[in-house]
C-alpha positions in Angstrom: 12.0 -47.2 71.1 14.4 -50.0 72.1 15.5 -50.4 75.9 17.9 -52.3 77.2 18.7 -54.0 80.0 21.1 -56.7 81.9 20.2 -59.0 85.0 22.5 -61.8 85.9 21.6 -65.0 86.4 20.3 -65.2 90.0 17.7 -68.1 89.9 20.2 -69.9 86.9 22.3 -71.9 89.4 23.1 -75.1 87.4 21.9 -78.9 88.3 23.3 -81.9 87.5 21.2 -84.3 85.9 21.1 -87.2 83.3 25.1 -88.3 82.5 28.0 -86.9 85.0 29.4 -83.8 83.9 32.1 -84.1 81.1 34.2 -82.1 83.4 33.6 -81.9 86.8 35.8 -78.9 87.4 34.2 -76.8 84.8 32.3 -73.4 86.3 28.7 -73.9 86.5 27.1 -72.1 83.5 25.4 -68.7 83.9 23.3 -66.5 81.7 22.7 -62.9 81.6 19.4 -61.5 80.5 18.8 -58.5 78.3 15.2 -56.9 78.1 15.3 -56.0 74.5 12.5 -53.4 74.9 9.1 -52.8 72.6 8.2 -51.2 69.4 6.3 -48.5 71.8 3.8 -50.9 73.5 3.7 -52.8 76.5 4.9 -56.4 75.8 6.6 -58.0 73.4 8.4 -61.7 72.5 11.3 -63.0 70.7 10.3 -66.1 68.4 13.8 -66.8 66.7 17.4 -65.5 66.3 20.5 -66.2 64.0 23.2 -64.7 66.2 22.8 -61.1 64.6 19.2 -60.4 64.5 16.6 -61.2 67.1 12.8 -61.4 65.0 9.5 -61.8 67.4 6.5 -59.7 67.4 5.7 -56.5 69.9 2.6 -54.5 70.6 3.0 -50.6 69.3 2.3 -47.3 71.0 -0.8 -47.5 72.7 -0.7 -51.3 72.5 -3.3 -50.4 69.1 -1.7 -53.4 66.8 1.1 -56.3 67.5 3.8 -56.0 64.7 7.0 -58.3 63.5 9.9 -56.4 65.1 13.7 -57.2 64.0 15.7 -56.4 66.6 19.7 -55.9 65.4 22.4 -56.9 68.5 25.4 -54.9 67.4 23.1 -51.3 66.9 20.9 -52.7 69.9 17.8 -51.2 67.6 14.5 -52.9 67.2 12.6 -52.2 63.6 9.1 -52.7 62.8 8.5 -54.5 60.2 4.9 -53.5 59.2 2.1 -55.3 57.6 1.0 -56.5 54.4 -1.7 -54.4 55.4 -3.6 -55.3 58.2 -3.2 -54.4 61.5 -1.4 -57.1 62.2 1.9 -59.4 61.9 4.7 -61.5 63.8 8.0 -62.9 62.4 8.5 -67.0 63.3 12.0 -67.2 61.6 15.5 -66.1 60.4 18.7 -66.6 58.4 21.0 -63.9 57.2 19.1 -61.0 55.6 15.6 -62.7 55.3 13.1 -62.7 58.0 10.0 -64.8 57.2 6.5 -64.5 59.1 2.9 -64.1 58.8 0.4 -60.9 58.5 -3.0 -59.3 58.3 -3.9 -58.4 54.9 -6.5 -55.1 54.6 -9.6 -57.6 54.8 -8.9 -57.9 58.2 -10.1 -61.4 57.4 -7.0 -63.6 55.7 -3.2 -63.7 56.9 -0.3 -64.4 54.0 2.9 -64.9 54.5 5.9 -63.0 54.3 9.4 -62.4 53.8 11.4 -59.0 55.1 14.2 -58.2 53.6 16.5 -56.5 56.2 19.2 -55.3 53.7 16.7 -53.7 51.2 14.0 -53.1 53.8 11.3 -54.6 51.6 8.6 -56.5 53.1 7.0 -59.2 50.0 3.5 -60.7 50.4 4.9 -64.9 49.2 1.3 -65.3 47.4 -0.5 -68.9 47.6 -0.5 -72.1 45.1 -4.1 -70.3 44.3 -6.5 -70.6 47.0 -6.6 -67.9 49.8 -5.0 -69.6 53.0 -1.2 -69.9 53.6 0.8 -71.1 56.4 4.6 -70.7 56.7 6.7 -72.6 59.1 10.4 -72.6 58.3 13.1 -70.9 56.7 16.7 -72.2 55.7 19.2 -69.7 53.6 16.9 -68.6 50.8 14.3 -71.0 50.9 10.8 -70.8 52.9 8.6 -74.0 53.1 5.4 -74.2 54.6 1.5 -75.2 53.7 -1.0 -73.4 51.3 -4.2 -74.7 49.8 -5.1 -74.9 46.0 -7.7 -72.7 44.1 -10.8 -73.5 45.2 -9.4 -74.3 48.6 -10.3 -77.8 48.7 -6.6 -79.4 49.0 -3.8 -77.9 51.1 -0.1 -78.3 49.7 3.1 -78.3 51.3 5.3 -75.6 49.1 8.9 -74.2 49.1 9.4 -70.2 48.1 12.8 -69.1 46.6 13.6 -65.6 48.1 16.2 -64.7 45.3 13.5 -66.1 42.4 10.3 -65.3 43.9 8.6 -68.3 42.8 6.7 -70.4 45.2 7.4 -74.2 44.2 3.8 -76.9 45.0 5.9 -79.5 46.4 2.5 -81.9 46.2 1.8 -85.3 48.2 2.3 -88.9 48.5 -0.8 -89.2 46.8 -1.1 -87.1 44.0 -2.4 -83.7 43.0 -5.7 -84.5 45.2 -4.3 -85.7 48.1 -2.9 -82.5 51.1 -0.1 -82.2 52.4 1.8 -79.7 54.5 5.7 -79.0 55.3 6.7 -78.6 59.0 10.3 -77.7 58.5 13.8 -77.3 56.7 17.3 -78.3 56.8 19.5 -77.3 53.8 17.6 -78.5 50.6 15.8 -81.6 52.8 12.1 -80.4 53.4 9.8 -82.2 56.2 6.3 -82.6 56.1 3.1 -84.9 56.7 0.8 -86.1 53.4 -2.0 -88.0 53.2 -0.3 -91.6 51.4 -1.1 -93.3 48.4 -4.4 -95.2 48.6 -4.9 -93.9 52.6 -8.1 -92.5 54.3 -8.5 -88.8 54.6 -7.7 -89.2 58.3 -4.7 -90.9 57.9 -1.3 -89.0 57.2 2.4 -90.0 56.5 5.6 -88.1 57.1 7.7 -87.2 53.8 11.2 -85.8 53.2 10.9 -84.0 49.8 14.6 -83.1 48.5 15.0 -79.8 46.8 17.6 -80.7 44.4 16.2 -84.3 43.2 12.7 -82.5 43.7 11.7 -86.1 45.0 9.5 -87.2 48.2 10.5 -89.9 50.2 7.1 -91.6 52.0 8.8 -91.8 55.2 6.5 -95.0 56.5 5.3 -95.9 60.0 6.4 -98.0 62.7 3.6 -101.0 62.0 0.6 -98.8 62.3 -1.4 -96.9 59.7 0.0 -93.2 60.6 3.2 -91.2 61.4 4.0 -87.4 61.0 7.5 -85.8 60.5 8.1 -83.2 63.1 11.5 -81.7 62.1 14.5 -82.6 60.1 18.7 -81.7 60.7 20.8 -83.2 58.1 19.7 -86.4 56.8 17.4 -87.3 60.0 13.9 -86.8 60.1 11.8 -87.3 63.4 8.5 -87.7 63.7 5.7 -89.9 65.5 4.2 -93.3 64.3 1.9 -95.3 65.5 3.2 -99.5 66.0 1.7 -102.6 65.0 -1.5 -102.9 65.3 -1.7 -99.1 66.2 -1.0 -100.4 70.0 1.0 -97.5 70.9 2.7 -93.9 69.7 6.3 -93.5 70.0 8.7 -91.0 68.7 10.8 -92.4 65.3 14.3 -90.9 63.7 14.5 -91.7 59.6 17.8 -91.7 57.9 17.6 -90.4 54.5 21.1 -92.1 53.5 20.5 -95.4 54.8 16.5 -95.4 55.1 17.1 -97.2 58.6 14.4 -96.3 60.7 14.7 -96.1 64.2 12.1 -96.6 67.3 12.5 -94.0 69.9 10.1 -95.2 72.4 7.3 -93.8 73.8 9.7 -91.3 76.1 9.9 -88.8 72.9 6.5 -89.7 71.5 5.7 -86.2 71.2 7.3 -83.0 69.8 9.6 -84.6 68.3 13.2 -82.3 67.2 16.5 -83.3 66.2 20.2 -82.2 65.7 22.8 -84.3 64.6 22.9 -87.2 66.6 20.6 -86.2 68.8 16.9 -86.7 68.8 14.4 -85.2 71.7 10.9 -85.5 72.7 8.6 -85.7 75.6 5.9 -87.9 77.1 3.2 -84.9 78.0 5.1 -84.5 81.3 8.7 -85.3 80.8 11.5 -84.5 78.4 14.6 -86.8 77.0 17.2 -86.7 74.5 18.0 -90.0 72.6 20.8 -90.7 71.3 21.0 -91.8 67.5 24.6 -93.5 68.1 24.0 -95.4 71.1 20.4 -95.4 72.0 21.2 -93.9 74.8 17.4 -91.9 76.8 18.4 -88.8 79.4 15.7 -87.5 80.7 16.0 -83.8 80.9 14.9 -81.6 84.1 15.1 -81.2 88.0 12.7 -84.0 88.3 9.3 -81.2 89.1 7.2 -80.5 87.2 6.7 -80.3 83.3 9.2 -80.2 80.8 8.9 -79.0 77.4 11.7 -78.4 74.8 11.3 -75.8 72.6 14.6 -76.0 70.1 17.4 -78.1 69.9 20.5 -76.4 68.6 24.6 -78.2 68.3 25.0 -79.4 72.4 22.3 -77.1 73.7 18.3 -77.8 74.4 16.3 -74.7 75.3 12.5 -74.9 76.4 10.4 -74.3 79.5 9.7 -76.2 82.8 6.1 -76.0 84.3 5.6 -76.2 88.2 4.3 -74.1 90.3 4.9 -71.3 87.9 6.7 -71.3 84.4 10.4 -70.8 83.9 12.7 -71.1 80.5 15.7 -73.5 80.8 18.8 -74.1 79.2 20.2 -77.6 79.0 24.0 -78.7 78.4 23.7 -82.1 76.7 27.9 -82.0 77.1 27.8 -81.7 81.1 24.2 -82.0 81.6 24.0 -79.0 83.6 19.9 -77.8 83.6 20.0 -74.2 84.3 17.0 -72.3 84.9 16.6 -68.8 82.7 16.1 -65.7 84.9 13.1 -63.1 84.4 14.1 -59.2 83.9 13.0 -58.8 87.9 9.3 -60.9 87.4 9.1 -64.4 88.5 8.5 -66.4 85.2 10.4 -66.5 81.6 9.8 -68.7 78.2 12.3 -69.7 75.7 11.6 -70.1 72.3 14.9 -70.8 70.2 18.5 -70.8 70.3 21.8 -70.1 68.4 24.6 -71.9 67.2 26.5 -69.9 69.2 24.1 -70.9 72.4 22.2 -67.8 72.4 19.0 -68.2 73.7 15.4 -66.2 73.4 12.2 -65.8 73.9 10.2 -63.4 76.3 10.7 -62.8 80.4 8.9 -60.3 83.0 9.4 -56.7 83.9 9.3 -56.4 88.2 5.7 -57.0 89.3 3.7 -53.3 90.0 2.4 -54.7 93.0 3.4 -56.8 96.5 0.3 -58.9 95.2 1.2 -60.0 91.2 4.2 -62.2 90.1 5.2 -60.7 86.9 4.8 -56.9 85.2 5.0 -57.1 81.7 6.6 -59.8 79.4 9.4 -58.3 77.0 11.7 -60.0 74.2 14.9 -61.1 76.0 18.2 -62.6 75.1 20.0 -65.0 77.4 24.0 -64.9 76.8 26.7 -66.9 78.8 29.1 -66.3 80.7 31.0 -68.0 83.8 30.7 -67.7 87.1 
């Protein structure tokens, strides 16, 4: 059973940082929390949302198994979505009436992936390319991508699944049916991924943009050195991490598909890359910035303490979690540049894991401690909303 809670914004006061605020007379932003309960058990977490439908994993009654859960905002009801047989399962993604995730199968031994369908409430097991692991890590309208090796289970492939179809597509490497390669994202019909290149070491990788429609892959080079990944894709851009001449150094790179300009990012995003529109982002192990792809422009995001790491980059908004003393989700407002620290659901710490295009965020925060002498009671799946002060 679903509970459901509200808890304004206490500890979300907003601070400036990076650029002034577009408008200085603007209310400071504020969030309300909602505890969006458990599927019987004692925690739970949000992974993903679309607006309508929250998707995470929860433990069940008697914390005896951790399920995918959909939870459905306007009915305020949390489903469980099963297994394909196991004991086990969590959803990572989705987009209208698909959810997309991973599960135990009744060996107790592999994990497929798979695909809910919240209209027909149908959960389908997405199959291999043939060997027995799979890997599934994004979903755009109908279309899952992710990594799954070859019969015999020598080579691993990146792959695209077509939910209305059911076919599973081998979308193969930069250098040839031997070589691996694995997807790390979506955007539209542009897939991202890493492969080893044409003629390369095993240990060497490039990133790729393989396009759906042309069914063509794009070796999206390096920045002088022998190795770059793609971390994410929005649009035409791709983002990743190469190393430079002479492999001297790693820094964060955009690719644009259109004009195949590559751009240097620096070694302030030269890790975890993401991107949206014109936007890249990326950290340095300890801080966070967002780059612009116009002007070039580098804002660091944060109060300044501590560890920053983004977790989703979504239109004007940046979600992801700030390590100090203890760990607390934020929200940032690339617009005023407003950092605004997430509030727990009466714990002390909170995570956030994605956001909307409406600038809903989720992820999990904690229940009120049981004790004067612990921090945090349990963690549930929450939902930060707006509203101003």
């Amino acid at each position: 059973m679903s509970t459901f809670a509200l808890m304004t914004a206490g500890a979300g006061q907003a601070l400036a940082v990076g650029p002034a605020p577009a408008d200085p007379g603007a209310p400071a932003v504020q969030y309300t929390v909602a505890d969006l309960g458990t599927l019987g058990g004692t925690n739970s977490s949000a992974a993903a949302t679309d607006d309508d439908t929250v998707v995470g994993s929860s433990q069940t009654t008697g914390d005896a198994a951790t399920h995918a859960f959909a939870y459905n905002r306007h009915t305020r009801t949390m489903t469980d979505l099963g297994t394909l047989g196991g004991t086990s399962s969590n959803a990572i993604a989705v987009d209208g009436p698909f959810v997309v995730g991973m599960s135990g199968l009744p060996d107790g031994a592999t994990d497929h992936a798979f695909a809910y369908n919240l209209r027909k409430h149908r959960l389908t097991d997405l199959g291999t390319l043939g060997g027995t692991s799979i890997n599934v890590t994004g979903l755009s309208g109908h279309t899952v991508v992710g990594s799954s090796s070859l019969a015999g289970d020598q080579v691993t492939h990146a792959f695209a699944y077509n939910l209305l179809t059911h076919t599973m597509t081998d979308l193969g490497t930069l250098a040839g049916p031997l070589g691996s390669s694995s997807a790390t994202g979506i955007s539209g019909r542009i897939v991202a991924g890493n492969s080893l290149p044409p003629g390369g070491p095993v240990t060497t990788e490039h990133g790729f943009a393989y396009n759906l429609d042309t069914r063509t892959m794009t070796d999206l080079g390096t920045l002088g050195g022998t190795f770059s990944t793609a971390s994410a894709v929005s649009g035409h851009t791709v983002v990743g991490q190469s190393r430079t001449a002479g492999n001297a150094a790693l820094h964060g790179y955009a690719y644009n598909l259109l004009t195949h300009a590559r751009t240097d990012l620096g070694r302030s995003l030269m890790i975890s890359q993401l991107v949206s529109g014109n936007t890249a982002v990326g950290g340095d192990s300890l801080l966070s910035s967002t780059f612009n792809l116009t002007t070039q422009a580098v804002v660091r995001i944060g109060p300044g303490n501590g560890v920053t790491e983004v977790s989703a980059i979504k239109g004007d908004l940046i979600v992801g979690n700030v390590f100090a003393s203890n760990s607390f989700a934020f929200a940032f407002d690339m617009k005023t540049g407003a950092f605004t620290n997430l509030p727990a659901l009466g714990g002390l710490n909170s995570t956030a894991s994605q956001s909307s295009c409406s600038g809903i965020v989720v992820g999990k925060a904690a229940l009120p401690p049981p004790g004067p002498f612990t921090a945090n009671g349990p963690f549930h799946a929450a939902i930060w909303v707006t509203h101003t002060a």
